[in-house]
matplotlib code that plots the C-alpha trace (Angstrom):
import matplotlib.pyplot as plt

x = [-42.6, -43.6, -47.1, -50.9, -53.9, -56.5, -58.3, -55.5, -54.2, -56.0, -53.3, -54.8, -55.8, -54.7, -57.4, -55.6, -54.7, -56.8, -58.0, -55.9, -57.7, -56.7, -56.1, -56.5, -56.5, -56.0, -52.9, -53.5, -50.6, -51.5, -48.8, -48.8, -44.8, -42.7, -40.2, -43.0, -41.0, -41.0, -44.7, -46.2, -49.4, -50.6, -50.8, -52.1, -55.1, -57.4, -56.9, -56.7, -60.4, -61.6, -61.4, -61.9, -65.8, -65.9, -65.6, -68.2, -70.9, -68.8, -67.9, -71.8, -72.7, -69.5, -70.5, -74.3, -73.1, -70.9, -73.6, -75.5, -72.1, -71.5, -73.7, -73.5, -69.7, -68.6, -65.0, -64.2, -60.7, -60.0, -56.0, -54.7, -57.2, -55.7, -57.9, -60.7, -63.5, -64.1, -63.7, -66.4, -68.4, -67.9, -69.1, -72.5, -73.1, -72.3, -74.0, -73.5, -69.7, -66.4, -64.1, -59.8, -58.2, -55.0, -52.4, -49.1, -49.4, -50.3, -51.5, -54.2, -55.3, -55.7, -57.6, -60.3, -60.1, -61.9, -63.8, -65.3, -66.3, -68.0, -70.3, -70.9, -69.1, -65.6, -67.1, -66.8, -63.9, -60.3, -56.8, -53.8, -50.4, -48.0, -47.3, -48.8, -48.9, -47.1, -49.0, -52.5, -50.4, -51.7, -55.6, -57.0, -59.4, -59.7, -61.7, -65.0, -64.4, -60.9, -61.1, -57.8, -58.1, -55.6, -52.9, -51.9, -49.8, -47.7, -46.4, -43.7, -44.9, -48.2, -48.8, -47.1, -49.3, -52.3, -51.7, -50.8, -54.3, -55.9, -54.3, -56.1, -59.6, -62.2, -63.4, -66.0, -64.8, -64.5, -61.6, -62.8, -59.9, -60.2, -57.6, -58.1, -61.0, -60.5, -58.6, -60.1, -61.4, -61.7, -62.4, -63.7, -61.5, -60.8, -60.6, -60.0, -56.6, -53.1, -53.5, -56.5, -56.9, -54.9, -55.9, -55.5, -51.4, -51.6, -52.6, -50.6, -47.2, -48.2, -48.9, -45.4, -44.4, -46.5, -44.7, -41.4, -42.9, -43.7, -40.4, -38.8, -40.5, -38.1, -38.9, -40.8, -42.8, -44.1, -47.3, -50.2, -52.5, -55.6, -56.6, -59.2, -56.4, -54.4, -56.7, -57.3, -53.5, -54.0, -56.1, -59.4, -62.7, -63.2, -66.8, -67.6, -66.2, -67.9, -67.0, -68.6, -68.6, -68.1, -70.0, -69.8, -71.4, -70.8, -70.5, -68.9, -68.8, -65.8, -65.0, -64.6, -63.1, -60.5, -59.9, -59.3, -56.7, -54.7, -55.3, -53.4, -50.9, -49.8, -49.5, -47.5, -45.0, -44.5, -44.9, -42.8, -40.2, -42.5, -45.0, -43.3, -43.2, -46.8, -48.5, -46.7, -47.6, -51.6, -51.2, -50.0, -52.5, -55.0, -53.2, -52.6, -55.6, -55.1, -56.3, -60.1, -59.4, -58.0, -59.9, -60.1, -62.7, -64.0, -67.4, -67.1, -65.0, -66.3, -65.3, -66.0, -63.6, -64.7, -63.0, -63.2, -63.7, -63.0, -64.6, -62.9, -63.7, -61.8, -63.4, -61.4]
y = [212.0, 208.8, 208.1, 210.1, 208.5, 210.4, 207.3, 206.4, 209.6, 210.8, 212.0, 212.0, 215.6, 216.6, 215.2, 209.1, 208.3, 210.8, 208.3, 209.4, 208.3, 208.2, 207.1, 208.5, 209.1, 208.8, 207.8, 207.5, 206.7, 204.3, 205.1, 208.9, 208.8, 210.0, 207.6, 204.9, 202.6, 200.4, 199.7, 197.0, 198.8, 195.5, 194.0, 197.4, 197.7, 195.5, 197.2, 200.4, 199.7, 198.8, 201.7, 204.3, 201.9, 202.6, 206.1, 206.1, 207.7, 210.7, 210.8, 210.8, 213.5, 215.6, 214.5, 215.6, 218.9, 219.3, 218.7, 221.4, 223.6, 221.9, 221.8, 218.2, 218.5, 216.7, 215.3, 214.8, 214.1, 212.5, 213.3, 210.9, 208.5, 204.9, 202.0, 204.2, 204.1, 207.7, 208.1, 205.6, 206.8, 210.4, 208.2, 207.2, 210.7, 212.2, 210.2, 212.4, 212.5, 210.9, 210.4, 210.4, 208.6, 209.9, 208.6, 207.1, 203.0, 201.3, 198.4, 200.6, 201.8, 198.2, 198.1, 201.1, 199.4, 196.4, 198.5, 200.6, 197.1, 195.3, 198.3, 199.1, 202.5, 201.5, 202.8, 206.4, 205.4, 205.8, 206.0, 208.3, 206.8, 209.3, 211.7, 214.9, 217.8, 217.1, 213.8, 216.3, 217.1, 214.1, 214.9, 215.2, 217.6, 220.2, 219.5, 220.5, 219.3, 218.4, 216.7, 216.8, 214.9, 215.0, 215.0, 218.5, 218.8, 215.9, 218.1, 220.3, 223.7, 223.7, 227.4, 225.7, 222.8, 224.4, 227.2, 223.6, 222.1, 225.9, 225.1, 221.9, 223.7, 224.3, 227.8, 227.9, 224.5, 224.0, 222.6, 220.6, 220.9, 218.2, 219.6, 219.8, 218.6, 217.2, 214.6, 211.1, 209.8, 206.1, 205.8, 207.4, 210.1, 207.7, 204.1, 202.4, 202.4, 204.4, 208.1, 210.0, 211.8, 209.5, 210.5, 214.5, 214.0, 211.8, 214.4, 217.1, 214.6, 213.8, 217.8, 218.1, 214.7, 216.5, 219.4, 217.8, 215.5, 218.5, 220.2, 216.8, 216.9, 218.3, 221.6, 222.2, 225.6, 227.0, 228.1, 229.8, 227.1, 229.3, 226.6, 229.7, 232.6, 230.2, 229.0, 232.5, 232.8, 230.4, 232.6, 230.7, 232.2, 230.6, 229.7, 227.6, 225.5, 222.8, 219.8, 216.5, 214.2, 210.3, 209.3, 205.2, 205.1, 202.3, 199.0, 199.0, 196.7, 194.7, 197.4, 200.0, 198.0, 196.5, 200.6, 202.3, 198.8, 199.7, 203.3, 202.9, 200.8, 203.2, 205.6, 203.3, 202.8, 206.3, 208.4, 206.3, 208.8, 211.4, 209.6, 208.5, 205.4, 205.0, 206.0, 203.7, 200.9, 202.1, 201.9, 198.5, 197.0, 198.5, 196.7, 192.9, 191.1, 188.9, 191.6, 191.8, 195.8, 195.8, 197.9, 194.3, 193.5, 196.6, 197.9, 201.4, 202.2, 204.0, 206.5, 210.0, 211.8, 215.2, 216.2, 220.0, 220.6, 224.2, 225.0, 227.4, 228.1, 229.2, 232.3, 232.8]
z = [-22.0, -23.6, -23.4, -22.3, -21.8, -20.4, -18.6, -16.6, -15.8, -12.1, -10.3, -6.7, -6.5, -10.1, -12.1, -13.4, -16.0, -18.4, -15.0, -16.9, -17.0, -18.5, -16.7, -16.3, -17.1, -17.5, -13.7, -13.6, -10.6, -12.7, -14.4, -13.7, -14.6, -17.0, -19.1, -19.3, -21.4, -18.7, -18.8, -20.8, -21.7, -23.7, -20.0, -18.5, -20.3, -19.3, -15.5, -17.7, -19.4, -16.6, -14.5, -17.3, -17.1, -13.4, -13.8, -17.2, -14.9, -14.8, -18.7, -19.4, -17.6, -19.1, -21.8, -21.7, -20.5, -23.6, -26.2, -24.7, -25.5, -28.8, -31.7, -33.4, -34.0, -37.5, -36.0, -32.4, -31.4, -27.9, -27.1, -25.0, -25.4, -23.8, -24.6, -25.6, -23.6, -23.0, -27.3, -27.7, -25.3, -27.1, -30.4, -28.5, -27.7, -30.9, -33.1, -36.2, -35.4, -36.6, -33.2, -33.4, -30.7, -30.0, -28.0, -28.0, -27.3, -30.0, -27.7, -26.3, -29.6, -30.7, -27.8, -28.8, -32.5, -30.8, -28.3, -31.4, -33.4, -30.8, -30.3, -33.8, -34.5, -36.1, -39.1, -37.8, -35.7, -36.3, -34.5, -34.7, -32.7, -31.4, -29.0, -27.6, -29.1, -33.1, -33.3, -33.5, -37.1, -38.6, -38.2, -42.1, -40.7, -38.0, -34.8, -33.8, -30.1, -28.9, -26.0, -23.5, -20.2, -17.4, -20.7, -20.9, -17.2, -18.8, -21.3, -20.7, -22.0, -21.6, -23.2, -26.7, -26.1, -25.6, -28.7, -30.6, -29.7, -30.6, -34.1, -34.3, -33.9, -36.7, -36.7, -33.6, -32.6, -28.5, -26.9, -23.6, -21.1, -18.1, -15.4, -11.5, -9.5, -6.6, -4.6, -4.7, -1.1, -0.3, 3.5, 6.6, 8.1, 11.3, 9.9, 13.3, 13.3, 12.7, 12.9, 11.8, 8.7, 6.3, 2.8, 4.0, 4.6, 1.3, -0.9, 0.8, 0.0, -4.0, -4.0, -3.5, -5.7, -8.5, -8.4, -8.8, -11.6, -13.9, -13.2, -13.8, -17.4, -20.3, -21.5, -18.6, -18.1, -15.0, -15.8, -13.1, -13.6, -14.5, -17.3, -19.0, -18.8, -20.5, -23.1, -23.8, -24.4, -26.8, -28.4, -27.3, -25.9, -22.9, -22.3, -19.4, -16.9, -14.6, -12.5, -12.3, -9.5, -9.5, -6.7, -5.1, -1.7, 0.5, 0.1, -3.6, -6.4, -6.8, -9.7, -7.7, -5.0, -7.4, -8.1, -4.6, -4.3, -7.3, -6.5, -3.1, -4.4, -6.2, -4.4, -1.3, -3.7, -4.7, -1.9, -0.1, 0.9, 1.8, 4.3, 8.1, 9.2, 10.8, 7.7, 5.8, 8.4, 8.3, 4.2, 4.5, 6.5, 4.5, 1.2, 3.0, 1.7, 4.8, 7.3, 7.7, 7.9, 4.7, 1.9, 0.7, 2.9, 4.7, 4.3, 4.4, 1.2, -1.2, -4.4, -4.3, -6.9, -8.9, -12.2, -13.6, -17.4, -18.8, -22.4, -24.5, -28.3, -31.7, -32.4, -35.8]

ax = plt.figure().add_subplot(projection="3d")
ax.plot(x, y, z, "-o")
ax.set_aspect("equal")
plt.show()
């Protein structure tokens, strides 16, 4: 696998980028492949940085859950970070706290360099380049919160990864594990044309795609995706887990607008084989900027899209 960010990495239904985060995760989907030597993430991240913004909301209210969980932690380490929007936001809510972004595009760390300047922090702010999980080798001091959003189902053993992050831990520190959720909606269940329910077939075809992706991944491990039995594998004491909604009524801003557009781009051009030939036609129209029903111009888009965060701690 070459690269993780958590704010690109969303998989539709997986948790972008994280969106992914990244994108995701992020993605999110938005990049949610594997071999991403193709991508140019020096060109990506300004589409990258600005979703991870649009889904800030969410982040804050993680966030604000996790300093309830997490007394003022010395060193926070966001794996997978992309251009580093969730790490500085981590940095405002942590005052007291050094943050690590981690990830393996140096462009996009350049990017959280900046990002981390122009708000003041760089002074308690600092990169690591590489990949997931031997790049965590290079910390200078263990973690009080290691944060890991939608990065982990890119690796192919997740139990090693997972035990590898444990090892990264201070004693009583908390890894925060953003997996799951729920699938992203943009529009009504009839949108006036093509056949009803639209988004419900989409997910049920990248559920399928996503399975393939992870058994596509070298190394790869099946794994029962109970995130706190596996944590506790690790040999973690899981603690809590909680989902957060991101939640854009109708009409939108252009932000998130400009989103559920690259969002269903995407996934047109990966699904492709698994959708027939009317839903295909229905995704089109609702990409041609041209068409007044396009999600270009229609009033009734909107963003709902929950992620799920599982707390576990290092007991010893």
């Amino acid at each position: 696998m070459a690269h993780q960010h958590n704010e690109h990495r969303e998989p539709q239904g997986h948790g972008n980028k994280h969106g992914d985060e990244h994108g995701t995760e992020q993605g999110h989907r938005h990049g949610h492949h594997h071999g991403h030597t193709d991508i140019d993430w020096a060109v990506m991240a300004p589409l990258l940085e600005s979703q991870a913004e649009l889904f800030a909301p969410l982040y804050e209210r993680a966030m604000a859950w996790l300093a309830k969980e997490v007394t003022e932690p010395g060193l926070i380490v966001d794996t997978g970070s992309g251009p580093g929007v969730v790490a500085c936001l981590f940095a405002e809510t942590f005052p007291g706290a050094r943050v690590v972004a981690v990830d393996g595009s140096e462009p996009l760390l350049e990017r959280a360099r900046a990002r981390a300047a122009r708000l003041g922090i760089a002074d308690r702010f600092t990169t690591v380049a590489g990949e997931l999980p031997g790049s965590l080798t290079e910390l200078d001091y263990p973690a009080d919160l290691l944060w890991a959003s939608n990065a982990l189902h890119h690796l192919g053993d997740q139990r090693a990864a997972l035990a590898a992050f444990a090892e990264r831990l201070a004693p009583g520190g908390t890894l925060a594990l953003l997996e799951g959720g729920l699938p992203a909606r943009f529009l009504p269940r009839d949108i006036g044309f093509g056949r009803p329910g639209l988004q419900a077939r989409v997910d049920a075809v990248e559920a399928d795609w996503f399975t393939r992706m992870r058994e596509d991944i070298p190394g790869s491990v099946a794994v029962t995706e109970d995130w706190p039995a596996l944590m506790a594998a690790a040999g973690l004491k899981p603690a809590r887990t909680r989902s957060f909604l991101l939640d854009l009524p109708a009409p939108v801003s252009d932000r998130a607008r400009a989103y559920v557009v690259a969002s269903l781009t995407r996934l047109r051009e990966s699904l492709e084989e698994g959708l027939d030939a009317e839903d295909l036609a229905t995704l089109d129209r609702l990409l041609d900027p041209d068409d007044e029903a396009s999600v270009h111009h229609r009033s009734d888009v909107f963003v709902l899209k929950a992620h799920t965060v599982h707390t576990a701690v290092r007991t010893g």
